[in-house]
TORDRENMAR-859832 format. One record per residue (C-alpha): residue in three letters; x, y, z; residue number from 1. Coordinates in steps of 0.2 Angstrom, whole numbers, plus 5000, padded with zeros to 4 digits. Layout:
% TORDRENMAR-859832
   r   xx   yy   zz   k
 ALA    X    Y    Z NUM
...
//
This chain:
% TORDRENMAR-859832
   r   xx   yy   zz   k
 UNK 4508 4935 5552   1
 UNK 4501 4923 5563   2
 UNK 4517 4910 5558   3
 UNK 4529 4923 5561   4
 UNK 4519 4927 5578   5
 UNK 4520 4907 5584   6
 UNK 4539 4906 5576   7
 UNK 4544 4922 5588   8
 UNK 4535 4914 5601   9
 UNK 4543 4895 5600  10
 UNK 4562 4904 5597  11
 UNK 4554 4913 5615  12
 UNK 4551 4898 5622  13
 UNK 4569 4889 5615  14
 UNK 4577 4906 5622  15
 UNK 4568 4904 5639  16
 UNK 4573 4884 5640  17
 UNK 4593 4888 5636  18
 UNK 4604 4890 5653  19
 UNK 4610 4907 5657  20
 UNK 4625 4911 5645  21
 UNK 4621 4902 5630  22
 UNK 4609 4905 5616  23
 UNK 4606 4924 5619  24
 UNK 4616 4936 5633  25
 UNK 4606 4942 5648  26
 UNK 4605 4962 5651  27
 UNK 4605 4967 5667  28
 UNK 4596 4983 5673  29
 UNK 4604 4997 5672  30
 UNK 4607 5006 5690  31
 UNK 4595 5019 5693  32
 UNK 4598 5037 5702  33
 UNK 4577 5040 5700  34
 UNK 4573 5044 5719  35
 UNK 4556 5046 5716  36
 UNK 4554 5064 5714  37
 UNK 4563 5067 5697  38
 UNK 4580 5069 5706  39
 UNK 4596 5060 5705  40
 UNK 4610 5061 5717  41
 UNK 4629 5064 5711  42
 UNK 4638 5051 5701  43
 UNK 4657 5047 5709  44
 UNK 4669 5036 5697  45
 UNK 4670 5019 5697  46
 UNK 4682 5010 5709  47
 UNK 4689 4999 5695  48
 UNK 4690 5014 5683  49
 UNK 4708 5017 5675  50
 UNK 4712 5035 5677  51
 UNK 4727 5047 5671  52
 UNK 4731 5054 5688  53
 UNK 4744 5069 5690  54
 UNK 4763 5064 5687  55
 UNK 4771 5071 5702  56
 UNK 4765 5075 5721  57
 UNK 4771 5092 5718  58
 UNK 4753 5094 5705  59
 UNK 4742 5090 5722  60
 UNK 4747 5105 5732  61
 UNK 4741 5119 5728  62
 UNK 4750 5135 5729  63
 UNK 4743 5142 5743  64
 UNK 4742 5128 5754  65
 UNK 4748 5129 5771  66
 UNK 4762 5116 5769  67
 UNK 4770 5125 5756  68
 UNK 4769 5141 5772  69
 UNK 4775 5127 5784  70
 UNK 4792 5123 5772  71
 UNK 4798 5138 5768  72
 UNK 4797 5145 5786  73
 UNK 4807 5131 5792  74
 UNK 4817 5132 5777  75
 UNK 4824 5149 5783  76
 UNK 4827 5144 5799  77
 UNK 4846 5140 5805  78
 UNK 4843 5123 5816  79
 UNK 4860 5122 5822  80
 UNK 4860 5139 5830  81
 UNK 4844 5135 5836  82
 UNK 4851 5119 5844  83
 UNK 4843 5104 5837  84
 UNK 4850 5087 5836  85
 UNK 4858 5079 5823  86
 UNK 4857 5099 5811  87
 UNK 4877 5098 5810  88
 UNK 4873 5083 5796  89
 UNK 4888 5075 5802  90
 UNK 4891 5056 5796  91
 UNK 4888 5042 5810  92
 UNK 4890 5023 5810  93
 UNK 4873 5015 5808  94
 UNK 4856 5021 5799  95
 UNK 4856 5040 5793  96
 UNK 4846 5050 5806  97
 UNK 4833 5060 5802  98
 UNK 4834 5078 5797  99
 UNK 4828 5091 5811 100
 UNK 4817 5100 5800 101
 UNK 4808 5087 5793 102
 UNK 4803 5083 5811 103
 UNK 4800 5102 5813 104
 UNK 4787 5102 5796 105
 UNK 4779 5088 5805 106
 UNK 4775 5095 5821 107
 UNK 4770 5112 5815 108
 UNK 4758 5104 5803 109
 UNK 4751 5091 5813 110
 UNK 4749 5106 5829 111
 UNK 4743 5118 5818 112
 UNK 4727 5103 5812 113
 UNK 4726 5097 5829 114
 UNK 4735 5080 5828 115
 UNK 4748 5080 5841 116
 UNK 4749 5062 5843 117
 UNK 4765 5056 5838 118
 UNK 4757 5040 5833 119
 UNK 4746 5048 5825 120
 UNK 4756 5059 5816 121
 UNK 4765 5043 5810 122
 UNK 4747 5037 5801 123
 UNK 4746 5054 5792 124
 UNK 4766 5050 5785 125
 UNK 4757 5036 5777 126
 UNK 4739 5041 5770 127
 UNK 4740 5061 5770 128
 UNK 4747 5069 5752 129
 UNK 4751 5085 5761 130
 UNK 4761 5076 5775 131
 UNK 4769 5067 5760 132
 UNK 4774 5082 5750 133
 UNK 4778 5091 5767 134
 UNK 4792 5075 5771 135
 UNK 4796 5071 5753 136
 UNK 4788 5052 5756 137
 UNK 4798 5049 5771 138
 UNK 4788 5042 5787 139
 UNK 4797 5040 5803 140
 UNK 4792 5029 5818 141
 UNK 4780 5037 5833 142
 UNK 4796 5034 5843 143
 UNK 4805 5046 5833 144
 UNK 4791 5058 5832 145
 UNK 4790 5057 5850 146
 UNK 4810 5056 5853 147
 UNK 4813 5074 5844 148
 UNK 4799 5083 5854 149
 UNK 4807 5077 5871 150
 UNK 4827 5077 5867 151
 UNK 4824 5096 5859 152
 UNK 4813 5106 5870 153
 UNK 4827 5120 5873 154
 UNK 4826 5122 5853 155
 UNK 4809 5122 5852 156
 UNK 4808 5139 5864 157
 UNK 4823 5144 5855 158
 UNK 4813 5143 5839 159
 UNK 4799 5152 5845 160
 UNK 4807 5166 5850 161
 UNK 4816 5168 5834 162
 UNK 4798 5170 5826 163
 UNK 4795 5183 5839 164
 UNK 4809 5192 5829 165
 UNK 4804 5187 5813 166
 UNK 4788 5195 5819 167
 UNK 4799 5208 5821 168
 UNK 4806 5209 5806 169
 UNK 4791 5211 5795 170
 UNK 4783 5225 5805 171
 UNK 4771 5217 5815 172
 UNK 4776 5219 5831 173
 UNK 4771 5238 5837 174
 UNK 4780 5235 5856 175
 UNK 4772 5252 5866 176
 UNK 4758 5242 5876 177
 UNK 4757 5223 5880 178
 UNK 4743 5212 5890 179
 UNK 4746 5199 5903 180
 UNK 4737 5184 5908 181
 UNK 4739 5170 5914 182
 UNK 4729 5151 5911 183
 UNK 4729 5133 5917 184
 UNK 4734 5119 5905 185
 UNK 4730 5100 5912 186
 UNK 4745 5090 5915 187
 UNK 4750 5072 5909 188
 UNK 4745 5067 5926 189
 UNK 4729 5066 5937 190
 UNK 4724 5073 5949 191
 UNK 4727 5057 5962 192
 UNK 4744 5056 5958 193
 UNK 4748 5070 5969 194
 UNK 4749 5072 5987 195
 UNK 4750 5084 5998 196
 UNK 4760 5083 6014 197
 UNK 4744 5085 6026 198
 UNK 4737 5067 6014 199
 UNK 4755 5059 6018 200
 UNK 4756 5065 6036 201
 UNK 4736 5056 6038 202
 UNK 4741 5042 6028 203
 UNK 4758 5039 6040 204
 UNK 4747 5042 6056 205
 UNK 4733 5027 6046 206
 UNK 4748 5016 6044 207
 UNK 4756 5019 6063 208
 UNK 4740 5011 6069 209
 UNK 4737 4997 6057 210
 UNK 4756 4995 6063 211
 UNK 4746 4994 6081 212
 UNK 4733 4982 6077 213
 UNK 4745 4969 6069 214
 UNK 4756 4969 6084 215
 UNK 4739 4965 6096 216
 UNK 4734 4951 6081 217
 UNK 4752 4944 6083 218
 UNK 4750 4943 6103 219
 UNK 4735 4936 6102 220
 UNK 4740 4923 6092 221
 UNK 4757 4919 6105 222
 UNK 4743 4913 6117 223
 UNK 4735 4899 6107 224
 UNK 4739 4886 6100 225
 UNK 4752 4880 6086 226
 UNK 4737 4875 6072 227
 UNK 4738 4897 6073 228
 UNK 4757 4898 6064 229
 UNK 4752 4902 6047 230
 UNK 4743 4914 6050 231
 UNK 4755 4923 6062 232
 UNK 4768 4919 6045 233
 UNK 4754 4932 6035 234
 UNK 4752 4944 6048 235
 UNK 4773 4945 6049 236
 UNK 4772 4949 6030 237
 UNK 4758 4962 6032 238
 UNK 4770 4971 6044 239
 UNK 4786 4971 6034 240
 UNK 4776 4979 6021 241
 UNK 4769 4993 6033 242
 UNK 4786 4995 6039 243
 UNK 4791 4998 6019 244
 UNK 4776 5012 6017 245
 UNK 4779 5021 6031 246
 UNK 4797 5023 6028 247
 UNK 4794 5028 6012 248
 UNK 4781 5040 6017 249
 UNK 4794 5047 6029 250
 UNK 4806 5049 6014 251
 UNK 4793 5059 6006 252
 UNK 4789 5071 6019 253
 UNK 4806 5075 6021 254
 UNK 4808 5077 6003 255
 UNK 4795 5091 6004 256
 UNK 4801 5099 6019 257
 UNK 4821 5100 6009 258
 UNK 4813 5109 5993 259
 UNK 4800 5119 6003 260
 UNK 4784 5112 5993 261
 UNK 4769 5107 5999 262
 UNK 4763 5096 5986 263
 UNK 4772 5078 5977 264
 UNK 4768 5070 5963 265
 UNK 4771 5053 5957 266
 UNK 4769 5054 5939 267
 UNK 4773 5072 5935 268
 UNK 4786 5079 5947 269
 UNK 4783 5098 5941 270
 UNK 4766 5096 5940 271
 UNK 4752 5104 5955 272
 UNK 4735 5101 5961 273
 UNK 4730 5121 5955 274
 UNK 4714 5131 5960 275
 UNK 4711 5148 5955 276
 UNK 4693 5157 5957 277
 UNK 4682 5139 5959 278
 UNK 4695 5131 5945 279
 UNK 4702 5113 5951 280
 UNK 4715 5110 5938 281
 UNK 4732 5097 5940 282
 UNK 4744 5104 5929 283
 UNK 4754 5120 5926 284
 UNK 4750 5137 5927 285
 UNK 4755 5147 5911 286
 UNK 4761 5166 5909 287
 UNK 4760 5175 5891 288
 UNK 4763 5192 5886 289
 UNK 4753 5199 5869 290
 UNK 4757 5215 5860 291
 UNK 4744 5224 5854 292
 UNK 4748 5228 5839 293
 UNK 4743 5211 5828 294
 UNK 4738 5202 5846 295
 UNK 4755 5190 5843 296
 UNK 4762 5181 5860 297
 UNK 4778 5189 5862 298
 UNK 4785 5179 5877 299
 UNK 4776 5166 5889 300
 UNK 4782 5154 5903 301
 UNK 4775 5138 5912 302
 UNK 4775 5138 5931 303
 UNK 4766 5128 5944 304
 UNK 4760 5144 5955 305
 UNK 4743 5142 5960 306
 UNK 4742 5161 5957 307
 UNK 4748 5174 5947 308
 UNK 4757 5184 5960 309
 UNK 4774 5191 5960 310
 UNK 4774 5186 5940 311
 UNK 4771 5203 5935 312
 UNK 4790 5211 5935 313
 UNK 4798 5193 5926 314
 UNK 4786 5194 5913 315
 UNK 4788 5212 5909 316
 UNK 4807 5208 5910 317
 UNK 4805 5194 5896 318
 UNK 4794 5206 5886 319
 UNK 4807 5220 5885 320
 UNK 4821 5208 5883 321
 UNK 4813 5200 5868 322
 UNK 4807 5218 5862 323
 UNK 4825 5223 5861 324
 UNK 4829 5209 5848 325
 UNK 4813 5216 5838 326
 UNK 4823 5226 5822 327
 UNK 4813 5228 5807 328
 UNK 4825 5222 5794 329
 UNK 4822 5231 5776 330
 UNK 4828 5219 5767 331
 UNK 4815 5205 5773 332
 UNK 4803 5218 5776 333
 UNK 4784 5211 5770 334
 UNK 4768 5219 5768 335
 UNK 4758 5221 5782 336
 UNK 4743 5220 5770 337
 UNK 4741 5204 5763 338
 UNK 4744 5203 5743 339
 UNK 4746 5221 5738 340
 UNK 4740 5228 5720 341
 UNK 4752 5229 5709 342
 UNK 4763 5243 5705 343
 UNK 4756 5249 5723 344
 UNK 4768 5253 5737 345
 UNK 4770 5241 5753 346
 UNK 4764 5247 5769 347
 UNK 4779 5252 5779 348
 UNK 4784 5241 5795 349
 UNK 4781 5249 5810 350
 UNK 4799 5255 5819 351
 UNK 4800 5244 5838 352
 UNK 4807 5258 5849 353
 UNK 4812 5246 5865 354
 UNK 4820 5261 5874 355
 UNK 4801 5269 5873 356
 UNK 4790 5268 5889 357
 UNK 4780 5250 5889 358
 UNK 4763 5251 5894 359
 UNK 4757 5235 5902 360
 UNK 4741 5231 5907 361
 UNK 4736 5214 5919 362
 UNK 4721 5209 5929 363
 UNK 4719 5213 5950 364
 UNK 4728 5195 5954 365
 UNK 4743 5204 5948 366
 UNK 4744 5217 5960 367
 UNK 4757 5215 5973 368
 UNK 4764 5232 5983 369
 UNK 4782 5227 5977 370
 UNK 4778 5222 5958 371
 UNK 4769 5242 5958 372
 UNK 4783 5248 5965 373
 UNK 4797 5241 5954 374
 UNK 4787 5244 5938 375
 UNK 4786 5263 5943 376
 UNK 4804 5267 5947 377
 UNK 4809 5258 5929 378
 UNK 4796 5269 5920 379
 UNK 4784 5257 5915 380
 UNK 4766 5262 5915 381
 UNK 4755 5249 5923 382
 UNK 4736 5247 5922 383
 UNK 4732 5234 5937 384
 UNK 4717 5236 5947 385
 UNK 4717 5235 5967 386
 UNK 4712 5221 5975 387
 UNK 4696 5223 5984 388
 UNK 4697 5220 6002 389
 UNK 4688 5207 6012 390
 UNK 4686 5200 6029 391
 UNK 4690 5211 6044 392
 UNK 4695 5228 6038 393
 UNK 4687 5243 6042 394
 UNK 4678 5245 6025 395
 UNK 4672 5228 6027 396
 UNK 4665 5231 6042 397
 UNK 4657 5247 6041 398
 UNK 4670 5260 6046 399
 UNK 4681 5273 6042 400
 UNK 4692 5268 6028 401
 UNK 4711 5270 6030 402
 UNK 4713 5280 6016 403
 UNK 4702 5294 6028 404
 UNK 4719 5295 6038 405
 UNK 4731 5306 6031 406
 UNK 4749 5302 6033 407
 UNK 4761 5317 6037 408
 UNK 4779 5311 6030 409
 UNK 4788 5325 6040 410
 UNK 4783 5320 6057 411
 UNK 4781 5301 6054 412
 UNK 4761 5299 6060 413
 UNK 4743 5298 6054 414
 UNK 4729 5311 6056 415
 UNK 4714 5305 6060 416
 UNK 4698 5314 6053 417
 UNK 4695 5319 6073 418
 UNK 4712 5327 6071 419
 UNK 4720 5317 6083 420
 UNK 4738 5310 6076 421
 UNK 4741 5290 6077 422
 UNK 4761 5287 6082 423
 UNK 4772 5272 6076 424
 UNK 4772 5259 6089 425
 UNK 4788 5246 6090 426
 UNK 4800 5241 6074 427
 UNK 4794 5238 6057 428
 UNK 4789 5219 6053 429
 UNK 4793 5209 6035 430
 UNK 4778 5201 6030 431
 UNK 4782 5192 6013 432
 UNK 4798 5203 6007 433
 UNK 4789 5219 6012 434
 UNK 4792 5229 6028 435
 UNK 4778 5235 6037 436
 UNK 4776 5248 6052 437
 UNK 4760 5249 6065 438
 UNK 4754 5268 6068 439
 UNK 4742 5268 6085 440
 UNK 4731 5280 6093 441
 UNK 4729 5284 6113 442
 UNK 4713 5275 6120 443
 UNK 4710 5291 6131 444
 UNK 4710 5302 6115 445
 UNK 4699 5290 6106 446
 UNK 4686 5286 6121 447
 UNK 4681 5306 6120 448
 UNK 4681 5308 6101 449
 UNK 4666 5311 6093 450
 UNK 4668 5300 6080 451
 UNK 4671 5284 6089 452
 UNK 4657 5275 6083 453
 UNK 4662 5277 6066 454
 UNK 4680 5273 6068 455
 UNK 4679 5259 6083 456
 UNK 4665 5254 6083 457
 UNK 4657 5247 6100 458
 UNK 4671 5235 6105 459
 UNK 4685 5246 6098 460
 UNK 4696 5256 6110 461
 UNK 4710 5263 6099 462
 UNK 4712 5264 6081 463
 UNK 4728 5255 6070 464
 UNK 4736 5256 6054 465
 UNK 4751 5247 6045 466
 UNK 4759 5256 6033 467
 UNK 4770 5247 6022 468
 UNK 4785 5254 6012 469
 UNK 4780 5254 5996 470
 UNK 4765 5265 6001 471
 UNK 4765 5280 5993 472
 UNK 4769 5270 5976 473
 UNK 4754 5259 5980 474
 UNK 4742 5279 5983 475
 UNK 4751 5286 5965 476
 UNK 4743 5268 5959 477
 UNK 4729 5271 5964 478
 UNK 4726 5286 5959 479
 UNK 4732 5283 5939 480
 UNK 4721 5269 5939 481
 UNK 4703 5282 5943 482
 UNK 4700 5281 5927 483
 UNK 4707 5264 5918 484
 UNK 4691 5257 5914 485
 UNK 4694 5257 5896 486
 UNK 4712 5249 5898 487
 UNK 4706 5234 5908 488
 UNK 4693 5233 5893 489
 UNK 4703 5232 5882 490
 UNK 4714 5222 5893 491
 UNK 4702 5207 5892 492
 UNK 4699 5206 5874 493
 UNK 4719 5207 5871 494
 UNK 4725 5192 5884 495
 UNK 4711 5182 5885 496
 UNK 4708 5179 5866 497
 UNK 4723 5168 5865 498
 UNK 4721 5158 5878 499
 UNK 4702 5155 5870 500
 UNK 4709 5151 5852 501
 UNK 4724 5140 5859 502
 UNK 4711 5128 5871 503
 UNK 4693 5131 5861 504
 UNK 4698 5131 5844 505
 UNK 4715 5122 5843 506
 UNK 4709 5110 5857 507
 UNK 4727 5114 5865 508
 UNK 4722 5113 5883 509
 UNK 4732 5100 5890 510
 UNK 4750 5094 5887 511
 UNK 4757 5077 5882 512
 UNK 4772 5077 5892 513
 UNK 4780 5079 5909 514
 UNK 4792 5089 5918 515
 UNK 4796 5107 5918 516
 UNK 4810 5104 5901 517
 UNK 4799 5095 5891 518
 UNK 4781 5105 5894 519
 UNK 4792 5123 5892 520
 UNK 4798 5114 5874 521
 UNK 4779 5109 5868 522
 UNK 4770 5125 5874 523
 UNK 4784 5136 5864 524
 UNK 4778 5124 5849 525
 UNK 4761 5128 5855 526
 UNK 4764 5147 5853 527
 UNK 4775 5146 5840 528
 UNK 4761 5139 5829 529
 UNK 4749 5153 5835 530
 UNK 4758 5165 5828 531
 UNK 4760 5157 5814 532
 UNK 4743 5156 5811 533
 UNK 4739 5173 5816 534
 UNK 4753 5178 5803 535
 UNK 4747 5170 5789 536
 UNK 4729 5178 5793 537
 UNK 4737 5193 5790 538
 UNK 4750 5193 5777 539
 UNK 4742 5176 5768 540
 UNK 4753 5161 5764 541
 UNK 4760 5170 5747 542
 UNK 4766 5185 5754 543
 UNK 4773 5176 5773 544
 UNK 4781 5163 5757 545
 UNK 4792 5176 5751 546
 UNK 4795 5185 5766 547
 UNK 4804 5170 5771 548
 UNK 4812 5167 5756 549
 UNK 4819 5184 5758 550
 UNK 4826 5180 5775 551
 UNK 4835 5164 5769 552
 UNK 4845 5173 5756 553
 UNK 4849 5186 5769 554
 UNK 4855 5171 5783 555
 UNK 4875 5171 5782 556
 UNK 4881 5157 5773 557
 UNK 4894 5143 5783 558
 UNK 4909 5139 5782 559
 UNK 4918 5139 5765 560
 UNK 4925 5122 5769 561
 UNK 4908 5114 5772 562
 UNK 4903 5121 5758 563
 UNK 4913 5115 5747 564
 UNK 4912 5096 5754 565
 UNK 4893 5099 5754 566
 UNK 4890 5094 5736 567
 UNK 4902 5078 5740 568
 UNK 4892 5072 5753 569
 UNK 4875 5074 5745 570
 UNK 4873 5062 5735 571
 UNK 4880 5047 5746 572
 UNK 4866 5054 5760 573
 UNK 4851 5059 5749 574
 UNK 4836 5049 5756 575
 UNK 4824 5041 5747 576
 UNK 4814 5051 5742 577
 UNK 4798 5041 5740 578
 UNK 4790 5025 5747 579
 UNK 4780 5012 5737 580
 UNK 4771 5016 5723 581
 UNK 4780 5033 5719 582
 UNK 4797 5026 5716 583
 UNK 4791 5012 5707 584
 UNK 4791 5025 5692 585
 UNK 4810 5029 5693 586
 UNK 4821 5018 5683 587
 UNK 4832 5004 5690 588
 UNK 4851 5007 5687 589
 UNK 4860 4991 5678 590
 UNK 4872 4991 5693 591
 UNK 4855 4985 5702 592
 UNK 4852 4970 5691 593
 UNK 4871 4963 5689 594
 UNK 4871 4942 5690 595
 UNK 4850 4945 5690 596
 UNK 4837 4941 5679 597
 UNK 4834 4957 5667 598
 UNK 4822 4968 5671 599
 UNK 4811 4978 5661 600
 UNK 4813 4997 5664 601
 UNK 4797 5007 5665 602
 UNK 4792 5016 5653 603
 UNK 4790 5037 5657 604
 UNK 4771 5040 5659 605
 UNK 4769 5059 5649 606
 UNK 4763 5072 5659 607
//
């Protein structure tokens, strides 16, 4: 025993002495997981492991994925009556263009995950599987990204209104009462890059009298002696370069004064310096209308207003045009209640009666006398509070309100609460559209009321009051809206949730590009995918899947001579339909390798 101790010990010793590799093979320690505590965290595969991965992209996606929503709704849609670019599929000289709807499933998708980038949405082309089932492989350049939101704004808003319809079509859209609201989006501009015509007017009066103190520099520098030239050479540059400011500050000034405006910006032109209740914001003021049936945006518009009056009667004029659109279709009919049992019958869409009375419901920065007015002799029922009344009216100040004054239509004066009549005095005045006529007491009748300290007060010595034409419109307003306290409720948790969804949750509070056009086509993608997703909540992807489907079939086909060439032209213009490594699976034609070396074809890989 002890030989065979000292033999395993000297073959130790000889297994010791031998250099690494050689003699016997080294076992390194395994990894270990043990953190102490008799846990082990979870094991991922090895980097350098082979794997049998799916055969196609089309095994990735599952069948509820939102791609899969995103290509069939744009699937159903007809691009070239909608106006896009390059959707006739007519053959040009040069590269093939890309299709319109690819573009489209990018946007949507990108929008709808909150990467609006278009150079960013070119990185998703090449390392996001859903963008690559979405596109088919293809990856377009930002510049193309970018190019087809800009040259295709006016079929962009096309587009969204045609999924108002849609809406329409599948019952969703209930059309008796609507919200309004307005919000301000930031502009691609800041808020330095706009002047106001008092700023240029300042900045034209700074440079008149650096203009001045040049010209005292330069005759100063006559008197000495000729060592003084250069600089005199310097202060002659300075004042041709003055001379090119102020004219063209001038030019902008009168630019201002042709259009009207009061505000010019050098990087945006449509954009404005906005402020609304303590909000500073540069960029545009937009309008949406929601139905309150499934809270969908059923029209909107981008202005630069710095307020929302005088909006109320356009909006309401969009909302009932795009109501009379609305039609449920029966044949593209879908559930309103997403995936129905089986063998159970699907909820019936609601009928969209546009001749029915709208309701319409709007905060107090609505109200204009004319708007009221307008809205009651078309029948529309409005829910807008009054604006309260600050400053120097009577209420304000302590007196008798003008609505104690009773106006008698037959003689064409007021009655004061004393009983003593106020008369009209001189022609009525038009105050921003709106005419307005002064009724005024005698100071002889008013010095012996009792009531003059109420009414007067102790400087006052006769009482006026301006009626405007729209008045008794403005009373029948005021007395509907007594009791409205649960309208304008509701009113706030139907308008204002979009606006909180599309800038809180989507992070769409700003817009990526300038100019009325081109802001109008990305905030009618903007709404467009709101709905969208506000669809999907509600009839989930499958059931919104084959409502499109539906809707394809039921689109009129073209013309039979395009038809008929289509299956000619197809294959000549079918893209690639994958980059590197998928298309390294398809096999090479022979026509390829004519006059080459052979090369082997790949072999299938089995599903």
């Amino acid at each position: 025993m002890s030989q065979g101790v000292e033999r395993s010990d000297a073959s130790g010793e000889a297994f010791a002495l031998c250099p690494p590799g050689e003699g016997r093979q080294e076992r390194l320690p395994k990894p270990s997981n043990d953190t102490g505590c008799g846990r082990r965290y979870k094991q991922g595969q090895a980097r350098h492991q082979a794997m049998l991965l799916p055969p196609s992209v089309e095994d990735y996606i599952g069948a509820d994925n939102l791609v899969r929503a995103i290509d069939a709704y744009v699937e159903s849609l007809d691009l070239a009556a909608l106006g896009f670019s390059y959707a006739a599929g007519a053959l040009r000289a040069g590269q093939p263009a890309f299709h319109p709807g690819d573009l489209l499933k990018l946007y949507l998708y990108g929008y709808l995950n909150r990467v609006r980038s278009s150079r960013r949405l070119e990185a998703e082309c090449g390392r996001n599987l859903e963008v690559m089932w979405l596109l088919n492989g293809l990856t377009p350049s930002y510049h193309t990204i970018a190019d087809f939101r800009k040259d295709n704004a006016q079929a962009l808003r096309a587009t969204c209104r045609d999924f108002v319809v849609l809406c329409g079509e599948l019952g969703m859209i209930g059309g008796k009462r609507v919200g309004l609201d307005g919000s301000f989006f930031n502009a691609s501009a800041s808020d330095g890059s706009i002047k106001t015509k008092k700023q240029l007017e300042s900045e034209l009066a700074a440079i008149a009298r650096d203009f001045e103190r040049y010209h005292q520099e330069l005759d100063g520098q006559d008197a000495e002696e000729a060592d003084a030239a250069p600089s005199a050479v310097a202060t002659v540059v300075q004042l041709e370069a003055l001379k090119a400011r102020a004219q063209r500050r001038r030019e902008q000034i009168e630019q201002l004064t042709e259009a009207g405006e009061t505000q010019l910006s050098r990087t945006d032109p449509d954009a404005r310096r906005l402020r609304k209740n303590g909000q500073k914001v540069t960029g545009y003021n937009v309008q949406s209308v929601v139905d309150d049936e499934h809270k969908l945006i059923i029209t909107h518009e981008v202005t630069n207003a710095g307020n929302d009056l005088g909006q109320l009667v356009p909006m309401i004029e969009q909302a009932q045009a795009v109501l009379a659109e609305v039609a449920p279709a029966p044949d593209c009919a879908a559930p309103t209640t997403p995936n129905p049992a089986p063998g159970e019958d699907a909820a019936a869409p609601a009928q969209v009666n546009a001749s029915a009375p709208l309701e319409a419901l709007a905060d107090a920065g609505y109200f204009t006398e004319s708007d009221i007015a307008a809205c009651q002799a078309r029948g529309i029922t409005v829910y807008v509070p009054l604006p309260e009344h600050k400053g120097n009216s009577a209420e304000h100040r302590g007196l008798l309100a003008n609505s104690t004054f009773h106006y008698d239509a037959k003689r064409d004066c007021y009655r004061c609460p004393g009983g003593q009549t106020l008369n009209p005095v001189g022609k009525p005045v038009t105050r921003s559209g709106v005419e307005r006529q002064r009724y005024r007491s005698r100071s002889k009748v008013c010095a012996a009321c009792t009531l003059r300290a109420q009414c007067l007060g102790q400087a006052g010595t006769r009482r006026e009051i301006e009626r405007s034409e729209h008045a008794e419109a403005v009373e029948r307003h005021r007395v509907h809206m007594q009791s409205s306290q649960a309208q304008m409720r509701e009113r706030a948790g139907l308008c204002e949730h979009p606006f909180g969804t599309l800038k809180r949750w989507l992070g769409w509070d700003h817009f990526l590009v300038r100019g009325f056009e081109k802001v109008r086509g990305e905030m009618a993608l903007l709404v467009n995918c709101y709905n969208l997703r506000r669809v999907l909540s509600i009839l989930g992807i499958v059931g919104f899947i084959a409502a499109c489907r539906k809707r394809r079939q039921a689109r009129p086909a073209g013309p039979q001579g395009k038809a008929l060439l289509l299956p000619f032209f197809l294959p000549r213009r079918r893209p690639q339909r994958f980059s590197a490594p998928f298309n390294s699976r398809l096999p090479i034609p022979a026509s390829a390798t004519k006059g080459r070396s052979p090369v082997p074809t790949p072999l299938p890989i089995a599903a």
